[in-house]
C-alpha positions as CSV (number, residue, x, y, z in Angstrom):
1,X,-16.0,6.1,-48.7
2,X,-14.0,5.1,-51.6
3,X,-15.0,5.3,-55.7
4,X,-15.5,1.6,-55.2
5,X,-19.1,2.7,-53.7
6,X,-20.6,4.6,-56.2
7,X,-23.1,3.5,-59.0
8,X,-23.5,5.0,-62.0
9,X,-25.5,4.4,-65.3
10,X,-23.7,3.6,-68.6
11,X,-24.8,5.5,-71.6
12,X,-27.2,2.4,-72.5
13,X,-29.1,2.9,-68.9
14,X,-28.0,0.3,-67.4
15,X,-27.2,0.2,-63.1
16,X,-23.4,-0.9,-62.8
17,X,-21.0,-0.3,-59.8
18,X,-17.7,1.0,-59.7
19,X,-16.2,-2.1,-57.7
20,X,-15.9,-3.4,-61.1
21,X,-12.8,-1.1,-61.9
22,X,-11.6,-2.7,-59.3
23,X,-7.8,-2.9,-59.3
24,X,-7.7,-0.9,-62.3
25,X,-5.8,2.7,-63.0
26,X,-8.6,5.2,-64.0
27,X,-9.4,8.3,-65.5
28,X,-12.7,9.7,-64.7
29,X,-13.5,12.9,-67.4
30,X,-16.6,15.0,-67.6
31,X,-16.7,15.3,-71.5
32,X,-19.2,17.4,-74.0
33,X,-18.4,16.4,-78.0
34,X,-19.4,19.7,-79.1
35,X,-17.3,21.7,-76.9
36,X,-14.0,22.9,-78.8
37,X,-12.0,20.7,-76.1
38,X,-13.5,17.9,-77.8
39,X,-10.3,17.6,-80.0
40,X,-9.3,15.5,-76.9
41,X,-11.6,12.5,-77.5
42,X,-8.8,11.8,-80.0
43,X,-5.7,11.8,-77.4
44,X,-8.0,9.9,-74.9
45,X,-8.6,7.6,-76.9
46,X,-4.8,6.9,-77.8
47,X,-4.6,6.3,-74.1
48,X,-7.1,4.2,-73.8
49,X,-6.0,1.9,-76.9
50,X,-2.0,2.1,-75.6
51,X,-3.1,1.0,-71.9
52,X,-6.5,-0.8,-71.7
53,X,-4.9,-4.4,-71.7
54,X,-2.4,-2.9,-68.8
55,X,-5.1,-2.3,-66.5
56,X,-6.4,1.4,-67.2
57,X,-10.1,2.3,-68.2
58,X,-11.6,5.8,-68.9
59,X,-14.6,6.0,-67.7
60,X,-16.4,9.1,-70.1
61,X,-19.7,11.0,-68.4
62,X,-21.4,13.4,-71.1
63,X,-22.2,16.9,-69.5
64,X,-24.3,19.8,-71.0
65,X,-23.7,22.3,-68.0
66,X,-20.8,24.6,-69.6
67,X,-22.3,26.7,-72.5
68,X,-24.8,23.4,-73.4
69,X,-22.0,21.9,-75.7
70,X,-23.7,18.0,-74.5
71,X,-26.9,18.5,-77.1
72,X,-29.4,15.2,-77.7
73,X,-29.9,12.4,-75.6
74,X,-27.7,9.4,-74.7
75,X,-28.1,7.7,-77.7
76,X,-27.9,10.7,-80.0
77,X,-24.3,11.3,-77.8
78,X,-22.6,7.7,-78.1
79,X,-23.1,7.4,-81.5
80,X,-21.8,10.8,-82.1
81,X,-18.9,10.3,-80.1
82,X,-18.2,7.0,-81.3
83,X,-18.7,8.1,-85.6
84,X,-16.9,11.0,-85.1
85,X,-14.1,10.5,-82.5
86,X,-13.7,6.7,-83.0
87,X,-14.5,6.5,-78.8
88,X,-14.5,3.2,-77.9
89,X,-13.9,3.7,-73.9
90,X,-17.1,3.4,-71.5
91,X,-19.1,6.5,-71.5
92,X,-21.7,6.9,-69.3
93,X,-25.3,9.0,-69.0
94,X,-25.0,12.8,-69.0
95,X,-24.7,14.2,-66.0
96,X,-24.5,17.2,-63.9
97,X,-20.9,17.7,-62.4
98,X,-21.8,20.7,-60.8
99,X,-24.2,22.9,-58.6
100,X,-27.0,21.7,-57.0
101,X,-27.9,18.5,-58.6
102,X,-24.2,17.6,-58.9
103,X,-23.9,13.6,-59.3
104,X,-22.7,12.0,-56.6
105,X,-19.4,10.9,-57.6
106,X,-18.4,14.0,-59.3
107,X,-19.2,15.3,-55.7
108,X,-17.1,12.8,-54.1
109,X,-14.2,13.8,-56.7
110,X,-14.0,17.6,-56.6
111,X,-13.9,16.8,-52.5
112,X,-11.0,14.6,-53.0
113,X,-8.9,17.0,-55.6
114,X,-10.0,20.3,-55.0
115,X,-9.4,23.0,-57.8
116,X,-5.4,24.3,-57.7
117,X,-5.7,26.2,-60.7
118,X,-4.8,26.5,-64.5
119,X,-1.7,26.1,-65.4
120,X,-1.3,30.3,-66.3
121,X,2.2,29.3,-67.6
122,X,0.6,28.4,-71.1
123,X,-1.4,30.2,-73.2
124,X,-4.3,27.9,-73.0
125,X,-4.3,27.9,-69.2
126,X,-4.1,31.7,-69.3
127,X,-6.9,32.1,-71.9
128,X,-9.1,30.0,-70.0
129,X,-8.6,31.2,-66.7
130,X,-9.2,34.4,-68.0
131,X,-12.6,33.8,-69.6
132,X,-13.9,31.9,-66.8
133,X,-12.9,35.0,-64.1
134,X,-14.4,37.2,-66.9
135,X,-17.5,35.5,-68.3
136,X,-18.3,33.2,-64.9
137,X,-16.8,33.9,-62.0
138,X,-19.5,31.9,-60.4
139,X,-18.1,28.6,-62.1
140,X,-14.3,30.0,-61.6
141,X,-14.6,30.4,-57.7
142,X,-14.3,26.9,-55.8
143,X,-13.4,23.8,-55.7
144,X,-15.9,22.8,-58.6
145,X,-15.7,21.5,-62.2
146,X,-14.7,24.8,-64.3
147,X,-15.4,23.1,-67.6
148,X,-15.9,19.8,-69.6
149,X,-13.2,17.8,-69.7
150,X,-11.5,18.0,-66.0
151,X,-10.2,14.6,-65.3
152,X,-9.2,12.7,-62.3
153,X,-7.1,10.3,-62.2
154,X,-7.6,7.0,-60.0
155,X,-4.8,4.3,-59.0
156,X,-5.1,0.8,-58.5
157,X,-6.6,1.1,-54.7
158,X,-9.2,3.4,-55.9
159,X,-7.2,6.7,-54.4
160,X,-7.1,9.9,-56.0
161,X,-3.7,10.1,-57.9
162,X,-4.7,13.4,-59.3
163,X,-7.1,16.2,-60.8
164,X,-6.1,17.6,-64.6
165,X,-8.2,20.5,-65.3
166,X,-9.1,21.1,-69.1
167,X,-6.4,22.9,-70.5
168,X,-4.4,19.6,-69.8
169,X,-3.6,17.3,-73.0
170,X,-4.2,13.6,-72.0
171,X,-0.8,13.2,-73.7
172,X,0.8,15.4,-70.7
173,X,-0.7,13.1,-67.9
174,X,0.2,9.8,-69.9
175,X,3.8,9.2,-68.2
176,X,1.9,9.5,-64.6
177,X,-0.3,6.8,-65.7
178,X,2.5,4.3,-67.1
179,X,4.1,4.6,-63.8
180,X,0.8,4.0,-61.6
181,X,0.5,0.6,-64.3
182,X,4.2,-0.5,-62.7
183,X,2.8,-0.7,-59.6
């Protein structure tokens, strides 16, 4: 199985397969515009503008699972994202991205980069790690998403390069990226 076989809705509804990404360097994030991680719509989307014509895509899937920061429907999400974090990147219909009605792909994901833990160096990755073993230690134990934005990272052959859990800027995992565009 490779992310090449999965289908997935974009945010307008329509059916479109992953095989078109083809060839492409990806990074996959669970996002959730209300949350107060969404200050990294902004650095994705520096990414995305810098790389896109190089071959890289983010592919954006809306989620309302941690603390219900995804409000309003698909529509009601893309045009929020797009007024007020200038998102231009594919974003696709919300989705679960963990427990039992966990989409597919995310599925497939969090079995191909299992969880390895915040980075407790910083004070970011300490704080969270702390409130997720505090207020849900059912979320923090596993392999599973621990909260919105966790990205994974895709090369060109449509293996996983890497999982960057939410404390991690999109800025910090831009230099892996321009090297996995070089090859």
């Amino acid at each position: 199985m490779s992310i090449y076989d999965f289908q997935v809705n974009t945010i307008n509804g329509s059916l479109i397969e992953l095989s078109i990404y083809r060839g492409k360097v990806l990074l996959i994030v669970n996002t959730a515009s209300r949350c107060s991680y969404s200050r990294q719509f902004a650095g994705l989307q520096k990414l995305y503008e810098s790389h896109n014509d190089r071959g890289f895509e983010i592919l954006g899937f809306p989620c309302n699972q941690f603390n219900e920061k995804e409000p309003g429907s698909n529509s009601e999400v893309r045009e929020y994202c797009e007024s007020n974090f200038g998102v231009t990147f594919p974003l696709f219909e919300k989705i679960e991205v963990r427990g039992q009605k966990t989409h597919p792909l995310f599925q497939f994901l969090t079995e191909q980069a299992p969880f390895r833990g915040f980075n407790i160096q910083t004070s970011d990755g300490q704080k969270m790690q702390n409130f997720l073993q505090e207020k849900y230690p059912d979320i923090f134990a596993g392999d599973g998403i621990k909260w919105n934005f966790t990205k994974f990272l895709i090369d060109q052959n449509g293996q996983m390069h890497g999982r960057y859990e939410t404390t991690t800027e999109p800025i910090e995992i831009e230099p892996i990226i321009k090297s996995l565009l070089l090859k």
